[in-house]
C-alpha positions in Angstrom: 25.1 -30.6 153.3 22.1 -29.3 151.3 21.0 -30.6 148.3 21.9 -27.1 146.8 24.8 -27.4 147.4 25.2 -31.0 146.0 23.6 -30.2 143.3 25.7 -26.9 142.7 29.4 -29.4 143.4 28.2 -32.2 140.9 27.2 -29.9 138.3 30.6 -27.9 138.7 32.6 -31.0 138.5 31.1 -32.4 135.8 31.7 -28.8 134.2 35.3 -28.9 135.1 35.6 -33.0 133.6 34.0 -31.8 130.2 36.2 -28.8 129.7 39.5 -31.2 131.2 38.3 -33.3 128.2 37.8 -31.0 125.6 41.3 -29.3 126.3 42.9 -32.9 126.5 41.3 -33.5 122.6 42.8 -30.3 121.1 46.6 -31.3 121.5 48.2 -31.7 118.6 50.4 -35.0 119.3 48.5 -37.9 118.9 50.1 -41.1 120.3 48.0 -43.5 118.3 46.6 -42.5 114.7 43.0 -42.8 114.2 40.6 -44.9 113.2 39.5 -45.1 109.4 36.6 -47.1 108.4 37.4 -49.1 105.3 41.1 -47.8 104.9 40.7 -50.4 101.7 39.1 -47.6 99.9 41.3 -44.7 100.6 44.8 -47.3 100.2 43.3 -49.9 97.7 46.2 -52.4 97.4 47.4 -52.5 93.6 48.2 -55.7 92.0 51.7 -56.7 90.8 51.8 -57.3 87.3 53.9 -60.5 87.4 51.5 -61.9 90.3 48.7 -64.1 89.5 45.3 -62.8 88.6 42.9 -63.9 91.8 40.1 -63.4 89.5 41.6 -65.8 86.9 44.2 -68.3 88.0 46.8 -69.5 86.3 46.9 -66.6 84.2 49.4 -63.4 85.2 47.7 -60.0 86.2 49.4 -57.9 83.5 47.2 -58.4 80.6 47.6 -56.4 76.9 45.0 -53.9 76.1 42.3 -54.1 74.2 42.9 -53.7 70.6 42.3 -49.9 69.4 43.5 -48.5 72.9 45.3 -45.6 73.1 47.3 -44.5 75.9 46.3 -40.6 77.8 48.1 -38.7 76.3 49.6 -40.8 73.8 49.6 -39.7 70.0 49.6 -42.7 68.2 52.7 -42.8 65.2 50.9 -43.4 61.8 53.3 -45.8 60.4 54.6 -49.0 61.1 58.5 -49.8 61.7 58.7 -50.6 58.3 56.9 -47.6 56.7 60.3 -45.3 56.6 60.2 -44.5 53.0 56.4 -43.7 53.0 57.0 -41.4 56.5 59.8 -39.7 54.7 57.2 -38.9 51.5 54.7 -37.7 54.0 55.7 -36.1 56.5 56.9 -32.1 55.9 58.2 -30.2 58.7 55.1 -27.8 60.0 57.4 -25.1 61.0 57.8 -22.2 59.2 61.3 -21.1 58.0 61.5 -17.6 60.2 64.3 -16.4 62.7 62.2 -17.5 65.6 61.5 -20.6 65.0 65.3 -20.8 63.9 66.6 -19.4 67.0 64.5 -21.9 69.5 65.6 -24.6 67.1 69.4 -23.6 67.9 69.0 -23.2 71.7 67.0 -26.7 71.8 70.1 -28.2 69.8 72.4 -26.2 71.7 70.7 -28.3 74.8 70.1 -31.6 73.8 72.4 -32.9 70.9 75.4 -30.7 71.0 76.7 -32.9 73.6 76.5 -36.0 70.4 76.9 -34.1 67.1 78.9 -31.0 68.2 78.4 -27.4 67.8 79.2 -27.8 64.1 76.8 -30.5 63.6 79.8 -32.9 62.2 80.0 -35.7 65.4 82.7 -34.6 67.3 80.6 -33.6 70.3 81.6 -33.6 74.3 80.8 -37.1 74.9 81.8 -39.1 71.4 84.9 -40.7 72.8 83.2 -42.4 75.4 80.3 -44.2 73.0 80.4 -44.9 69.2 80.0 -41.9 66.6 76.9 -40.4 65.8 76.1 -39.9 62.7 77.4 -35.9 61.1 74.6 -34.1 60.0 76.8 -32.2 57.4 77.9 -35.2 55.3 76.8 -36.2 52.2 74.2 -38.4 52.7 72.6 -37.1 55.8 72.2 -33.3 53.7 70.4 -34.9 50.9 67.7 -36.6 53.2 64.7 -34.9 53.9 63.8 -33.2 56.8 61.3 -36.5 58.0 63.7 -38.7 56.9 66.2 -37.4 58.9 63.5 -37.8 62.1 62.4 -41.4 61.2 66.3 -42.9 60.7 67.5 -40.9 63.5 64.6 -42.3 65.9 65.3 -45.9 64.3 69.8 -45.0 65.1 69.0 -44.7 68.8 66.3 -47.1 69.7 
């Protein structure tokens, strides 16, 4: 055999290995996953809150904020748990009294407290046998409340 020839049989094998490779790497099934250098920084593991702290033993890993935080997102409320009467002073509803913003009012009742306070508003709704009574918004003293007051001891009823 020449060395032509040789040459020419190498050369076309190794031709025909490369492209038997290449083919074998484009298959979509993969029967091992591959390899990620530092996976810790893609998957960082979180800690628990009730573990303890490796940076500080012997304390627990859930720690209060700093004082002044504020959550994202997070409006802070302006008064304090016992600050009902001065929230009921301040605070004036921002809505104006149109049909719009009477209408949504009625479908967002119509969705979330019918099911408490009934259509009419006077606690016979869907679900009041089953848990104690809420409170009617047509009696007496509910009506004479103000429209913040109403939010704040509502808020505080079902805590």
């Amino acid at each position: 055999m020449s060395s032509a020839t040789t040459r020419w049989t190498l050369s076309s094998s190794a031709l025909v290995v490369v492209v038997a490779v290449l083919l074998a790497g484009c298959s979509h099934k993969k029967s091992t996953p591959a390899l990620e250098y530092m996976p810790n920084m893609a998957y960082s593991p979180a800690v628990k809150a009730q573990n303890e702290d490796p940076l500080h033993p012997g304390m627990s890993a859930m720690r209060p904020p700093v004082p002044g935080t504020v959550a994202r997102g997070f409006t802070p409320y302006r008064y304090a748990v016992g600050d009902s009467l001065a929230a009921q002073r301040d605070l004036v509803n921002p809505l104006p009294r149109t049909a719009d913003v009477l209408g949504r009012g009625e479908r967002v009742f119509m969705t979330y407290c019918v099911v408490c306070h009934g259509p009419k508003g006077d606690g016979q709704g869907y679900i009041v046998p089953k848990f104690p009574m809420p409170p009617s918004l047509l009696s007496e003293k509910v009506s004479h409340w103000p429209s913040s007051a109403r939010r704040t001891r509502f808020r505080k009823i079902w805590r």
